[in-house]
C-alpha positions as CSV (number, residue, x, y, z in Angstrom):
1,X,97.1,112.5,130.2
2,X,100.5,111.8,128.2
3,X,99.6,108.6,128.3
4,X,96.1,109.1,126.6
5,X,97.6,110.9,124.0
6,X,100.0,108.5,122.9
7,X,97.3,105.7,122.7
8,X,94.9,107.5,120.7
9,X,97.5,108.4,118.2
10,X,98.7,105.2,118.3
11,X,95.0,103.9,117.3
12,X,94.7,106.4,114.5
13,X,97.5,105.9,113.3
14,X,96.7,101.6,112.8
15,X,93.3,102.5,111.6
16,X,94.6,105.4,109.6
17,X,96.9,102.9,107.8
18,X,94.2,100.3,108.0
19,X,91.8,102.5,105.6
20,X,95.2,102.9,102.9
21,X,94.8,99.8,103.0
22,X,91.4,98.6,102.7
23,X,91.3,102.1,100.2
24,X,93.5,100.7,97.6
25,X,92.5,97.0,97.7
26,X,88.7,98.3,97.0
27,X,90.6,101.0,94.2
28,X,92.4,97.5,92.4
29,X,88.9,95.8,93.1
30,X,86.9,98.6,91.5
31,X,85.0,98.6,94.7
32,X,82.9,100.6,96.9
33,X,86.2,103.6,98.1
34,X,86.8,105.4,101.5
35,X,86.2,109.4,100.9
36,X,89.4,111.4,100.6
37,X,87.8,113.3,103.0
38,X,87.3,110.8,105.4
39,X,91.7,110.1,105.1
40,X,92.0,113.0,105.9
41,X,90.1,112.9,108.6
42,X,92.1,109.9,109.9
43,X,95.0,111.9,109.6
44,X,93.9,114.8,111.0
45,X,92.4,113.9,114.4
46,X,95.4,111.2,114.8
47,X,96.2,109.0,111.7
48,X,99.3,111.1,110.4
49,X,101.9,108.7,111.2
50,X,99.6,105.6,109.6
51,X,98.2,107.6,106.8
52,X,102.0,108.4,106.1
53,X,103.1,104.7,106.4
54,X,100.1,103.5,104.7
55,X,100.3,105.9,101.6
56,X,104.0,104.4,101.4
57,X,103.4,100.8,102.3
58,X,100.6,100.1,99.6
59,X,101.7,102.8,97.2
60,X,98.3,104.5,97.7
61,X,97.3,108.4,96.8
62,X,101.5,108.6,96.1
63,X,100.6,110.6,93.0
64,X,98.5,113.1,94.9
65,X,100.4,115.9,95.9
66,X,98.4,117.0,98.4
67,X,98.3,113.8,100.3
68,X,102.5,113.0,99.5
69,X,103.4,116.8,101.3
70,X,100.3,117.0,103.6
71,X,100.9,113.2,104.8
72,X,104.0,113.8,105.5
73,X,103.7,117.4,107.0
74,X,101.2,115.6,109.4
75,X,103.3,112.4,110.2
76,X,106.2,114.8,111.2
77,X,104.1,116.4,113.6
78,X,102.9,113.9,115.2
79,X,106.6,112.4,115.7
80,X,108.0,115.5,117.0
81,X,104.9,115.9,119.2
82,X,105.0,112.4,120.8
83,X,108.6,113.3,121.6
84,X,107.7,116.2,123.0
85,X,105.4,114.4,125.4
86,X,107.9,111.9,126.1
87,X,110.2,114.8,126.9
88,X,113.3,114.0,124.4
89,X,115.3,116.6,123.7
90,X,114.9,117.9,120.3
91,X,118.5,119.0,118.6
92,X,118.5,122.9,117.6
93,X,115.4,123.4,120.4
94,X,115.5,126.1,123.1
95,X,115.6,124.5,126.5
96,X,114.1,126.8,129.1
């Protein structure tokens, strides 16, 4: 099950920053845009780490404050939760 749940935030994560991407090339292009909600969504079910990367990598939604702090919030989450799964020790973390 670990296993699943790295791959799929793995794949949300390269389509998350896939859609950054594609979001601010069609934004440059004046073209048809991905729905904020829909990034969101991306980052939600998955993305955070992509979304994160991609906001960064194309300088995309950076002025947004909800997207820098909630982009982030979510990316950090997701790291600490895949090394959770992976079972690294966290520093400062209560081991039962």
């Amino acid at each position: 099950m670990q296993t699943v749940i790295l791959y799929w935030v793995l794949l949300m994560s390269i389509w998350a920053f896939a859609a950054m991407g594609i979001d601010k090339r069609q934004a440059k292009r004046k073209g048809q845009r991905i729905p904020e909600k829909n990034l969101w969504l991306l980052a939600l079910i998955g993305g955070g780490i992509g979304a994160y990367f991609g906001m960064q990598t194309f300088r995309h939604k950076t002025r947004h404050t909800s997207f820098r702090v909630g982009f982030l919030i979510l990316a950090l989450l997701y790291v600490f939760g895949i090394l959770y799964l992976l079972g690294a020790r966290i520093p400062g973390s209560i081991q039962a």
